[in-house]
C-alpha positions as CSV (number, residue, x, y, z in Angstrom):
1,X,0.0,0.0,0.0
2,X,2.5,2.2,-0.7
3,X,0.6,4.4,-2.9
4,X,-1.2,5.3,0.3
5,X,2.0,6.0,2.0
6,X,2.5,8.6,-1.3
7,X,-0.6,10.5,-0.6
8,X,-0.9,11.4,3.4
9,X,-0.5,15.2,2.1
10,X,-4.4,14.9,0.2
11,X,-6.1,13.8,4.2
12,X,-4.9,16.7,5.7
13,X,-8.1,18.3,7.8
14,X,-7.7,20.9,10.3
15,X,-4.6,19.9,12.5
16,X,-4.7,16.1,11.9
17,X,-4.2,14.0,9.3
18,X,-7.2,11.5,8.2
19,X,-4.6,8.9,6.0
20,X,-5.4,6.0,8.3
21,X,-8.9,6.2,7.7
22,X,-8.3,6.4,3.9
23,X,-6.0,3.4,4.1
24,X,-8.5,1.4,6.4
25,X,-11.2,2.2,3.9
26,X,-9.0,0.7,0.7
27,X,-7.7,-2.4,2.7
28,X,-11.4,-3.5,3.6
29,X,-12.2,-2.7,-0.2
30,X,-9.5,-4.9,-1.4
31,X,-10.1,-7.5,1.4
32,X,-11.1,-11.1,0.2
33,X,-14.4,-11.4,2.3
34,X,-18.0,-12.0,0.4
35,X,-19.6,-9.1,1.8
36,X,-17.6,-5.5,1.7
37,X,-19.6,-3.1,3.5
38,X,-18.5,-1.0,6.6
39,X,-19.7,-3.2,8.7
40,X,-18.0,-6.4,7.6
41,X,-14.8,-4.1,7.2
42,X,-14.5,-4.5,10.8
43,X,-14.2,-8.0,11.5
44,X,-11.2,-8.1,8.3
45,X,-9.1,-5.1,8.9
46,X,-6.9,-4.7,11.6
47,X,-7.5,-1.3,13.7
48,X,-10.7,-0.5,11.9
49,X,-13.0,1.4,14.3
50,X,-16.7,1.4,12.6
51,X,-17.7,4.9,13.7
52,X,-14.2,6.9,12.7
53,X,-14.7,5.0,9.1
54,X,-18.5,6.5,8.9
55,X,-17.2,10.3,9.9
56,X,-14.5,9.7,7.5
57,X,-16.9,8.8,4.9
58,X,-19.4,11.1,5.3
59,X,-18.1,14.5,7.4
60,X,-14.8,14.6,6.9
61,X,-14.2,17.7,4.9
62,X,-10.4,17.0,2.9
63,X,-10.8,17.6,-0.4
64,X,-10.7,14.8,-2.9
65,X,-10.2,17.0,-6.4
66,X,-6.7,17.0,-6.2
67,X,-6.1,13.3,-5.4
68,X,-8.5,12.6,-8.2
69,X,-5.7,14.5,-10.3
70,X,-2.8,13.2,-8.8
71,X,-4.2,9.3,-9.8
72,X,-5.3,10.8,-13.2
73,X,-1.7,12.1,-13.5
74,X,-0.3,8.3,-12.9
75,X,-2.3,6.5,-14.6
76,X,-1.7,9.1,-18.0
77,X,2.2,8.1,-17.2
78,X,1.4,4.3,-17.1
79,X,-0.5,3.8,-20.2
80,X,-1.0,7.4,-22.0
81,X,0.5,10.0,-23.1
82,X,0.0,13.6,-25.2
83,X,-1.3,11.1,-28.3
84,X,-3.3,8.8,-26.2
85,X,-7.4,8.4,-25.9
86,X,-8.0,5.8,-22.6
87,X,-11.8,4.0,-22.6
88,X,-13.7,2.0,-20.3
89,X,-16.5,0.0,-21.6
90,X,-19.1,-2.1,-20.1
91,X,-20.5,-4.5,-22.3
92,X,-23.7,-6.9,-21.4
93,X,-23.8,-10.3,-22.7
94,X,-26.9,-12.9,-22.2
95,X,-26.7,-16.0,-20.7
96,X,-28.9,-18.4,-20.1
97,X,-27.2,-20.9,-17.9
98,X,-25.6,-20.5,-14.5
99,X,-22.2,-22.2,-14.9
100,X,-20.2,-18.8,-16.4
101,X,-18.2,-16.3,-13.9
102,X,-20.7,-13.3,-12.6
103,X,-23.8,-14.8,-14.4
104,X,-26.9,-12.9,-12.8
105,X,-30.0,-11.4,-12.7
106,X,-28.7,-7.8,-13.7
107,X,-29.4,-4.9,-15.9
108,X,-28.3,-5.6,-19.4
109,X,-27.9,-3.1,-21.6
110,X,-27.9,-4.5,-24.7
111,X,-31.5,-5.7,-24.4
112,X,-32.2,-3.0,-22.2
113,X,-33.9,-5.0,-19.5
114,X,-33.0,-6.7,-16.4
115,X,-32.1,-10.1,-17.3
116,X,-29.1,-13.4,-16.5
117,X,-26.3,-11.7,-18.3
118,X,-22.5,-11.5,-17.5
119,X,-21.1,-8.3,-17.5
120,X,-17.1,-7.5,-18.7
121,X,-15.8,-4.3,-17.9
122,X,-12.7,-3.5,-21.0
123,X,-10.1,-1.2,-20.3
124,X,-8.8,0.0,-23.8
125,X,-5.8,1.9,-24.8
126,X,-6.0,3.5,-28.2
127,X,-3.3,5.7,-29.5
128,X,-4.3,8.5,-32.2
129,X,-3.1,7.6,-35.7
130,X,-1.3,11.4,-36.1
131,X,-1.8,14.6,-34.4
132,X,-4.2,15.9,-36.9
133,X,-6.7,13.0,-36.8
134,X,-10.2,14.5,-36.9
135,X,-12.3,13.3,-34.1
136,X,-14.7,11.3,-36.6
137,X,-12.1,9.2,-37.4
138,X,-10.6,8.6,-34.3
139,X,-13.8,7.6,-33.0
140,X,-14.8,5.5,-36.1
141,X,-11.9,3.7,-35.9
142,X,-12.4,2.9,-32.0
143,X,-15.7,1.7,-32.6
144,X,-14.2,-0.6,-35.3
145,X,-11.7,-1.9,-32.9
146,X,-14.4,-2.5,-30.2
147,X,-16.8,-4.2,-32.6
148,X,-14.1,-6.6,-33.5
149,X,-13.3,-7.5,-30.1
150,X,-16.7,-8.0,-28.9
151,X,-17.2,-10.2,-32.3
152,X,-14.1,-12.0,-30.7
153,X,-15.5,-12.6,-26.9
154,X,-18.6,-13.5,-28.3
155,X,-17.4,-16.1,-30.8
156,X,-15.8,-17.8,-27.6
């Protein structure tokens, strides 16, 4: 949890620093446990007190905008750049029986109805052809490449 370690400065309220509760917070997100709400947080993660977490979540007044930058910052250094577009799709699929990862009862927007589907969640990294790439094209040729890989996952 060393990214945590990295951003103490953004918890800064007052005179005291609110970091632990942020890293309690992430550790009982991340926590292998079938249920991950506050209250289950508790019996998981070590030194996690169930009424600081609730002030921390909802009255704590430290300002989230510039951490929100700081992780848009890194994750532009990881996988983007000045020539880079990053997308996150969500993409429905029907199923019918049970025997598939995350198959549920769930919206589906594909059908546009709640149905037993299996959601995938893509992360894609597309870099721009040139510089001066109009934006029709850029995004005609995303949707190109996205068609073709849901062709692909649904071939399978």
């Amino acid at each position: 949890m060393s990214f945590c370690d990295s951003c103490r400065g953004y918890f800064c309220v007052a005179r005291h620093n609110v970091s632990d509760k942020a890293r309690g917070y992430l550790a009982g997100l991340m926590m292998k446990a079938p249920r991950k709400n506050m209250e289950r947080m508790e019996e998981y993660v070590e030194c996690y007190d169930y009424q600081a977490q609730q002030q921390f979540l909802s009255d704590s007044p430290w300002d989230h905008r510039a951490l929100i930058a700081r992780v848009g910052e890194e994750v532009d250094a990881l996988v983007g750049g000045a020539e880079s577009a990053l997308l996150i799709d969500e993409s429905g699929f029907e199923k019918k029986g049970t025997k598939s990862v995350g198959v549920a009862r769930q919206w589906n927007g594909r059908v546009g109805k709640v149905d037993n589907s299996q959601d995938i969640v893509e992360l894609l990294n597309h870099y721009l052809p040139r510089a001066d790439a109009t934006e029709e094209a850029v995004l005609r040729n995303i949707e190109r490449r996205h068609r073709k890989r849901q062709d692909s996952i649904e071939a399978a």
